[in-house]
C-alpha positions as CSV (number, residue, x, y, z in Angstrom):
1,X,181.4,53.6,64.9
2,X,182.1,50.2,63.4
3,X,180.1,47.1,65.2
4,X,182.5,44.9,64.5
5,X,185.3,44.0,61.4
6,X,183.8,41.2,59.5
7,X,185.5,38.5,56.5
8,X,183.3,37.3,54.1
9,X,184.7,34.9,51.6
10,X,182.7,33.7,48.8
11,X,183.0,33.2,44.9
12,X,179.8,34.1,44.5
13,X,179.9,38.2,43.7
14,X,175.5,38.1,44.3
15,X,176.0,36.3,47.9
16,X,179.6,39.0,48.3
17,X,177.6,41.6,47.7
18,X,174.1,41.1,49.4
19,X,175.7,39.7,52.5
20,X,178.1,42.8,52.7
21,X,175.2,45.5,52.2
22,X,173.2,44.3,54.8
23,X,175.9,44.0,57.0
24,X,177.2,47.6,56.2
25,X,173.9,48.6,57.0
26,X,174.2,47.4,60.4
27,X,177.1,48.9,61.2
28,X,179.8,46.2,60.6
29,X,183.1,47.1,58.6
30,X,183.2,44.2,55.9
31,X,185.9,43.4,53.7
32,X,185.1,40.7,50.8
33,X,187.2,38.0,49.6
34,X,186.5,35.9,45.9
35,X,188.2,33.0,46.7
36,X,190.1,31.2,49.6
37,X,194.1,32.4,48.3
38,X,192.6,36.4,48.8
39,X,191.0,35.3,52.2
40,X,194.3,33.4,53.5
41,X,196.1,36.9,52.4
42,X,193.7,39.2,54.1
43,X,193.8,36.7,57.6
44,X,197.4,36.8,57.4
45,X,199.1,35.8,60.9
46,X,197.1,37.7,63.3
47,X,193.6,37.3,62.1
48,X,192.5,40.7,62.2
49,X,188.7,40.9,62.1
50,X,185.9,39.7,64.6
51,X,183.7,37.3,62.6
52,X,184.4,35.1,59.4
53,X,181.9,34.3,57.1
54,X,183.4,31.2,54.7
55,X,182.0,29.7,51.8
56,X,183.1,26.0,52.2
57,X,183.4,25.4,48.2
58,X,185.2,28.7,47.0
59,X,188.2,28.1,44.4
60,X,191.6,27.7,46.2
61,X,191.7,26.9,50.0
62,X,188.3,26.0,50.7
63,X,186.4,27.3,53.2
64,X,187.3,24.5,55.3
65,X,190.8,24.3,55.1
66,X,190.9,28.5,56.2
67,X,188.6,27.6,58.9
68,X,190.7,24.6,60.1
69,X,193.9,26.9,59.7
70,X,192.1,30.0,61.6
71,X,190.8,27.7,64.3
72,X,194.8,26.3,64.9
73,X,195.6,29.8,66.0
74,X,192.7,31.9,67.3
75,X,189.1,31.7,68.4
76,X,187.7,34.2,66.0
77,X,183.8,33.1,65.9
78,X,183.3,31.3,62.2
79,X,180.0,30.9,60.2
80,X,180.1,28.5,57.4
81,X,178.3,28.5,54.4
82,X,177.4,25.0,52.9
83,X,175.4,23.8,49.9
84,X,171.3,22.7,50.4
85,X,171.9,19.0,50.7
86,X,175.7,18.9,52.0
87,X,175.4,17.0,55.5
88,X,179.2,15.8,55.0
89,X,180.2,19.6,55.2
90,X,178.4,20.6,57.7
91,X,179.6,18.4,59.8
92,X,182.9,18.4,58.7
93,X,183.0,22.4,59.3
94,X,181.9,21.9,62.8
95,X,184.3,19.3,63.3
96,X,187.5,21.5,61.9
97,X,186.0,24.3,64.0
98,X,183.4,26.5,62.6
99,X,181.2,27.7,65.6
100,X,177.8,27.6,63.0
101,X,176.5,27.2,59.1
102,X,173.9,28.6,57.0
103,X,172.8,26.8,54.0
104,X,172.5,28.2,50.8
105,X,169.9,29.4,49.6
106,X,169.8,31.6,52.7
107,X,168.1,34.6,53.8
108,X,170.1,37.4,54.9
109,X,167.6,38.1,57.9
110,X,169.0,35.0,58.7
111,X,172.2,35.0,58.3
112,X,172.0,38.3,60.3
113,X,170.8,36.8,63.0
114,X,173.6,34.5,63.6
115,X,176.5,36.8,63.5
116,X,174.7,39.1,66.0
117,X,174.9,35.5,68.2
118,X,178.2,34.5,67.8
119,X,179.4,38.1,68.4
120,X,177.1,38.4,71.8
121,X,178.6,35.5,72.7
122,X,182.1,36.2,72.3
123,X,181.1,39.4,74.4
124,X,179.9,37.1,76.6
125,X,182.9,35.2,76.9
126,X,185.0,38.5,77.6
127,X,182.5,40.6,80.2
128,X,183.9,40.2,83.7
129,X,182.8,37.4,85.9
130,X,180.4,38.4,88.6
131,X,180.1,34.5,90.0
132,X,182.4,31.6,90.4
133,X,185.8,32.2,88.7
134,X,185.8,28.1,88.3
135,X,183.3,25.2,88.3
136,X,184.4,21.7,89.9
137,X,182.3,18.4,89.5
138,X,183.1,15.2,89.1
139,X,186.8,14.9,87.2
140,X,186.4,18.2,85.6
141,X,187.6,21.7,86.6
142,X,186.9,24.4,84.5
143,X,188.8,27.3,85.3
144,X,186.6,30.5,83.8
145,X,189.1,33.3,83.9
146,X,192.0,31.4,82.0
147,X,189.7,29.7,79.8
148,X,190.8,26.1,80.4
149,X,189.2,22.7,81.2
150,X,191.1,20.0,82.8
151,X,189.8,16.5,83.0
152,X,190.9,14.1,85.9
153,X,193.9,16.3,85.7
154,X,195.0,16.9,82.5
155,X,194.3,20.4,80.1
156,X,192.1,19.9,77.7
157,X,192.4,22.0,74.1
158,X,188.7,22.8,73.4
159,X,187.3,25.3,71.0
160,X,185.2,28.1,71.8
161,X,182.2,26.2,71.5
162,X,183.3,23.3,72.9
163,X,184.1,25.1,75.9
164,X,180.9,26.6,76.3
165,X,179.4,23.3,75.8
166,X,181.2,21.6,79.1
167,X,181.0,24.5,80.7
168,X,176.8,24.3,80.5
169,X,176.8,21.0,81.2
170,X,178.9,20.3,83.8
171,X,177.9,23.9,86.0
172,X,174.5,22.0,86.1
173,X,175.5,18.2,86.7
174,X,172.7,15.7,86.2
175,X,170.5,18.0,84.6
176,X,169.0,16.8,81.4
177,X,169.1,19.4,78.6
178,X,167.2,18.8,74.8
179,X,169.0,19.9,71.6
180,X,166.7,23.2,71.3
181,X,168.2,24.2,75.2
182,X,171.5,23.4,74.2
183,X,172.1,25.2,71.2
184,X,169.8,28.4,72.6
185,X,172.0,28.1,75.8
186,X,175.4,28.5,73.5
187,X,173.9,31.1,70.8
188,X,171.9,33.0,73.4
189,X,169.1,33.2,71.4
190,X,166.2,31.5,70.1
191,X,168.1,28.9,67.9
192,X,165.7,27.6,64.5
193,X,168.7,25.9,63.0
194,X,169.4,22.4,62.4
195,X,169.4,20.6,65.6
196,X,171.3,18.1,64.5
197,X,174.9,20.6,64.9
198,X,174.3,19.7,68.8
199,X,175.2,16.7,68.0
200,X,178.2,17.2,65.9
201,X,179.2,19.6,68.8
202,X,178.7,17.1,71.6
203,X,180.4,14.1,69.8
204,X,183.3,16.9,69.1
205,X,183.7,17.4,73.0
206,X,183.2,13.7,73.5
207,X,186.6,13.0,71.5
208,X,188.2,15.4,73.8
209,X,186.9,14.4,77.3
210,X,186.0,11.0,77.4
211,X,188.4,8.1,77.7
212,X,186.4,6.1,75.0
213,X,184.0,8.6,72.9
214,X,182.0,5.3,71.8
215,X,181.2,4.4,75.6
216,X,181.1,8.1,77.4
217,X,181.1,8.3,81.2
218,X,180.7,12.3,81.0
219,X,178.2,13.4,78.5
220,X,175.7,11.1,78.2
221,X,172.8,10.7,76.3
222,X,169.2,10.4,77.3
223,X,167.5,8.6,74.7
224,X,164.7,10.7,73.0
225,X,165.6,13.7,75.1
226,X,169.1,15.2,75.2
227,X,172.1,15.3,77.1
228,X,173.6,15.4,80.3
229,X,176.8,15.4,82.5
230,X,177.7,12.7,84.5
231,X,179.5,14.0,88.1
232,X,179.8,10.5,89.5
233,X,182.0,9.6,86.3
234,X,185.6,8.1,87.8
């Protein structure tokens, strides 16, 4: 039985090829793509697979502009694949709505890892709720069963992460959590990726929630330590 139906797009027939062994091996039903015209083709309209994996340089649309068309439409999980030293695309492909990168060279181990997360967290995201159907602090209401957040009132379009994110924060107000907690808390595993994607993350929800991202009232930051939400926000 297939684990899952993944996309991997890259010109690169070695990474194709390595990357969709191993995940054969594990049980995934992979279909490769040499470049981002063949990947736009094989989404089509309904986006039929459970993971993407995108190289963000490949020939045609780039990994980037599939990911920023996929993530107009569905919430597919997306895994980015960036060159050593390329901080503008990592934080670009966060930005446009990719959910993680790996940096070339990579491991597969590695790269392994992170689609089991994003996967156990989309399983996550669908198991039935056991608790509170909706968390209320401060001006936000996040309603868990339809998936949306409202702030002082008004819907708020957040990505999956994104979601997760406000959700974390704002079900434990006041509480200060470092990047390490954050990023575990979201991939629900031990996260030894680059910290730094919190922040692209939390400045992402910042555009979305706060008044004026460049003075937040919700999601603040404690200097030398993390984040936290802010109940008592107006």
């Amino acid at each position: 039985m297939s684990s899952g139906r993944i996309l991997i797009a890259d010109d690169e027939p070695s990474v194709r090829d390595s990357v969709g062994y191993a995940l054969v091996q594990e049980g995934f039903e992979v279909t490769p793509a040499a470049d981002g015209d063949e990947a736009a083709n094989l989404l089509g309209d309904g986006v039929p697979f459970d993971l993407l994996i995108l190289d963000i340089m490949m020939p045609g649309p780039s990994g980037l502009d599939i990911c920023r068309d996929v993530r107009s439409r569905s919430a597919v999980p997306i895994i980015v694949l960036t060159a050593k030293d390329a901080e503008v695309d990592k934080v670009v492909g966060l930005e446009v709505g990719a959910d993680d990168y790996v940096t070339k060279p990579f491991s597969v181990r590695e790269l392994l890892g992170r689609v089991r997360a994003q996967l156990r967290r989309r399983e996550l995201d669908r198991a039935p709720l056991s608790q509170a159907v909706k968390i209320e602090s401060g001006p936000v209401s996040i309603d868990l069963v339809r998936h949306v957040a409202t702030v002082r009132g008004v819907p708020v379009n957040l990505t999956r992460s994104e979601f997760q994110l406000l959700r974390l924060l704002v079900a434990r107000p006041g509480e200060v959590f470092s990047r390490a907690q954050i990023m575990e808390e979201l991939w629900q595993t031990e996260f030894d990726g680059d910290e730094r994607a919190c922040d692209v993350h939390i400045s992402n929800l910042r555009q979305k929630v706060e008044r004026d991202p460049q003075k937040p009232e919700l999601v603040l930051t404690v200097r030398g330590v993390g984040y936290k939400y802010n109940p008592d926000a107006n």
